[in-house]
C-alpha positions in Angstrom: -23.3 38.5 38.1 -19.8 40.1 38.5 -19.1 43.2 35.9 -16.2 44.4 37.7 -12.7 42.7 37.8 -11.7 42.0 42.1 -9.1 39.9 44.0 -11.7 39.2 46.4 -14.0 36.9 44.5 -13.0 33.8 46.9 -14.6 36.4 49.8 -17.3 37.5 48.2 -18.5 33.7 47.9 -17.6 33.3 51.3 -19.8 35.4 52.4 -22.9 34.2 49.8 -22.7 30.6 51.7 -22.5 32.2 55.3 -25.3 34.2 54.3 -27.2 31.1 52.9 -26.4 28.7 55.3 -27.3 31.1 58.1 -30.3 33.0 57.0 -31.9 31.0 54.1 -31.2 27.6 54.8 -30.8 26.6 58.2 -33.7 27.2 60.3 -34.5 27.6 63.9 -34.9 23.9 65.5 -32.4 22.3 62.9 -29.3 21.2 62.7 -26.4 21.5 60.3 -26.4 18.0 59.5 -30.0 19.0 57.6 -27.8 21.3 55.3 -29.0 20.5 51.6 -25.8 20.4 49.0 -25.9 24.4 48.0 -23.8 25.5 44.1 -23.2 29.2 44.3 -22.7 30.2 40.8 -20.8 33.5 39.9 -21.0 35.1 36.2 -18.1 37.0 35.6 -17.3 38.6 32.3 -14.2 39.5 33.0 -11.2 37.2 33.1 -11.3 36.3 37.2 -7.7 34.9 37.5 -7.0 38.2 39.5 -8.6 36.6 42.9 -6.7 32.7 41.8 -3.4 31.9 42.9 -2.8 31.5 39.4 -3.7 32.8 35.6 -6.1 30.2 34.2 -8.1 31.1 31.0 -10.6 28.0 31.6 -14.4 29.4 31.2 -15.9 27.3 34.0 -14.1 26.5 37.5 -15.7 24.2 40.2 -14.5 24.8 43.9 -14.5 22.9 46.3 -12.8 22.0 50.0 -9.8 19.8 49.4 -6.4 18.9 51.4 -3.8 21.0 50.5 -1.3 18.0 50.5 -3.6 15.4 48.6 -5.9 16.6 46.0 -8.1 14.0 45.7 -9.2 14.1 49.1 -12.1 16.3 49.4 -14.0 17.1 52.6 -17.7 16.0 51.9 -19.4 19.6 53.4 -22.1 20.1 50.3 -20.9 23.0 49.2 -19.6 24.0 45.4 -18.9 27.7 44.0 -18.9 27.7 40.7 -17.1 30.9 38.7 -18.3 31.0 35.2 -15.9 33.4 32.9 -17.3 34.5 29.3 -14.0 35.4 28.0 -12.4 32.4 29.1 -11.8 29.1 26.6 -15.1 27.3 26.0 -13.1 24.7 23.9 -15.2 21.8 24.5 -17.6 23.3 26.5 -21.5 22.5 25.9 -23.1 24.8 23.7 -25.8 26.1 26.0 -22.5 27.3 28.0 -21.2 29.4 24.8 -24.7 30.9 24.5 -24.7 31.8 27.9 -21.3 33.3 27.5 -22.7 35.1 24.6 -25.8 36.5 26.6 -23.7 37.5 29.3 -21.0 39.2 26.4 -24.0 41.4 25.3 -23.9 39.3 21.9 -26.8 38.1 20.1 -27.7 34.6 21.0 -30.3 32.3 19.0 -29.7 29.1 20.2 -33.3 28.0 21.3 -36.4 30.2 22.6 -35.6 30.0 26.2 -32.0 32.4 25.5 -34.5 34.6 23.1 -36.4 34.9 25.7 -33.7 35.7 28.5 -32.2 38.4 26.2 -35.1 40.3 25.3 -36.0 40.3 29.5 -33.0 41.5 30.2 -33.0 44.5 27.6 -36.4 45.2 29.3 -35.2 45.6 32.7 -31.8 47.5 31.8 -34.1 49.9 29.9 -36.9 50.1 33.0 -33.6 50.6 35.5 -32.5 53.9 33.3 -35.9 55.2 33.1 -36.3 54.5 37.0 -32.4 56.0 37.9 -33.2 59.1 35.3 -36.2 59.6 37.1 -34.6 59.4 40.6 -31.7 61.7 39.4 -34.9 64.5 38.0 -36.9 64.1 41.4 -33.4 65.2 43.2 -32.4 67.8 40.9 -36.4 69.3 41.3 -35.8 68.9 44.7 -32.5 70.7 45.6 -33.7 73.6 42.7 -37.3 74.1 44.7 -35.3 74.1 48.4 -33.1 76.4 47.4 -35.7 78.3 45.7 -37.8 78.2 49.1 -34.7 79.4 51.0 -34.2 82.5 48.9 -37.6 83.6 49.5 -37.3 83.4 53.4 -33.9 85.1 53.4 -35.4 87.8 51.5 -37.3 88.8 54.2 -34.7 88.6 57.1 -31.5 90.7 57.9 -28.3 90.6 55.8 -26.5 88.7 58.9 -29.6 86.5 60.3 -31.2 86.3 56.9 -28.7 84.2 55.1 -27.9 82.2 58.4 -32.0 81.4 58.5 -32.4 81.8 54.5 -29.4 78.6 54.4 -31.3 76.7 57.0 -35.2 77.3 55.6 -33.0 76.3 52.5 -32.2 73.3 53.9 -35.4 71.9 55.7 -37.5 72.9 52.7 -34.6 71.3 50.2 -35.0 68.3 52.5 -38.7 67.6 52.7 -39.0 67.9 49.1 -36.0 65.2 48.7 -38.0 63.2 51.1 -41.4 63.2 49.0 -39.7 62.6 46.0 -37.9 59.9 47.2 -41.6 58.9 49.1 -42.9 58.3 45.4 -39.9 55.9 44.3 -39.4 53.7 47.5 -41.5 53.3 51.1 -38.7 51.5 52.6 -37.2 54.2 55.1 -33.4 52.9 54.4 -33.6 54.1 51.2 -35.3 57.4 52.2 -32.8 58.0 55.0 -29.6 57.2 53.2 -30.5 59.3 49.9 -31.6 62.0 52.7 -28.8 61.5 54.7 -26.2 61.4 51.2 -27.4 64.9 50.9 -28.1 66.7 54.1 -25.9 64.3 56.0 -23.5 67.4 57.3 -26.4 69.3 58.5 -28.5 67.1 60.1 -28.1 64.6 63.0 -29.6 61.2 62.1 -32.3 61.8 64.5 -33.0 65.1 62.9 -33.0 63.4 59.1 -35.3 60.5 60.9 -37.8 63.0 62.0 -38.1 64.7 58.7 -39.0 61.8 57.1 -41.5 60.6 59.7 -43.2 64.5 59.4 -43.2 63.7 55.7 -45.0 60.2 56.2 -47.5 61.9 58.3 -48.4 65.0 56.3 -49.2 62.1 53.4 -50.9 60.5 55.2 -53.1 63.6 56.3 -53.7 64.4 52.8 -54.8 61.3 51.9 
């Protein structure tokens, strides 16, 4: 699915068949000629003309290797991207196509039980995806508020000069470890961890530093488990 209008839709296909016929596909011991036929099929609802060498208001294109000079010669290699746009002309077009367009327009759609279904799944997961980013975005606030909370308290206690030089970096490593156990209860995959860690406390601490907060943090839950 493809929300936003690009000139590089022809790459970003391009890359989906590398990516399939290199990782997903083609496995160690074969050889290409075991390459099944592959459609990669891109939703836009947006008019995608932008990334054509022309305007063309047709809702579905099919793409396929062909000789510049003769048309109808096509080069038998399996492969067909297939660009679906929902504000395009559906003028003949089955009507499971204009429902889809409709599902993908955000428009009501009754046409049989399975695009019921699809529709109601996909209000589901949009509403589960806020709850989980407005959760993400409370754990962060909490965490930055508590930090800097925690860094007051130990610059309170130092020197003008050395305390707000220590009180700005207790601020920072207790800001950081609670950014890393909030982040702990959304995800366990250390990417994530380290690039929301890093996003935040990227200009104060080295990558090495950020990856041995977080592997402090795995350790401390798993001692108080």
């Amino acid at each position: 699915m493809q929300t936003s209008p690009s000139k590089y839709l022809g790459h970003r296909l391009r890359y989906y068949q590398s990516t399939i016929d290199g990782a997903k596909v083609l496995k160690p011991g074969h050889d290409y000629s075991e390459l099944p036929d592959t459609f990669i099929i891109l939703l836009c609802s947006f008019d995608p003309s932008e990334a054509f060498s022309r305007v063309d208001n047709r809702a579905v294109h099919f793409f396929k290797t062909i000789d510049t000079k003769d048309h109808a010669l096509e080069l038998n290699g399996g492969a067909t991207k297939v660009i679906i746009n929902s504000k395009g002309d559906f003028t003949g077009e089955s009507e499971e196509l204009k429902e889809l367009a409709k599902l993908m327009n955000n428009e009501e759609v009754s046409l049989n039980e399975h695009f019921i279904w699809v529709q109601k799944r996909i209000k589901e997961l949009n509403q589960d995806r806020r709850s989980d980013i407005m959760d993400y975005e409370m754990k962060i606030m909490d965490a930055r508020i508590s930090g800097r909370e925690d860094g007051e308290k130990v610059g309170e206690k130092r020197g003008k000069e050395i305390g707000e030089k220590i009180g700005k970096e207790a601020e920072r490593r207790a800001g950081i470890k609670r950014l890393i156990i909030a982040m702990m209860e959304i995800s366990t995959d250390d990417r994530i961890i380290f690039n929301a860690a890093k996003k935040q406390y990227g200009e104060y601490f080295s990558d090495g530093e950020l990856k041995q907060f977080i592997a402090e943090a795995k350790n401390d839950s798993l001692q108080e488990a």
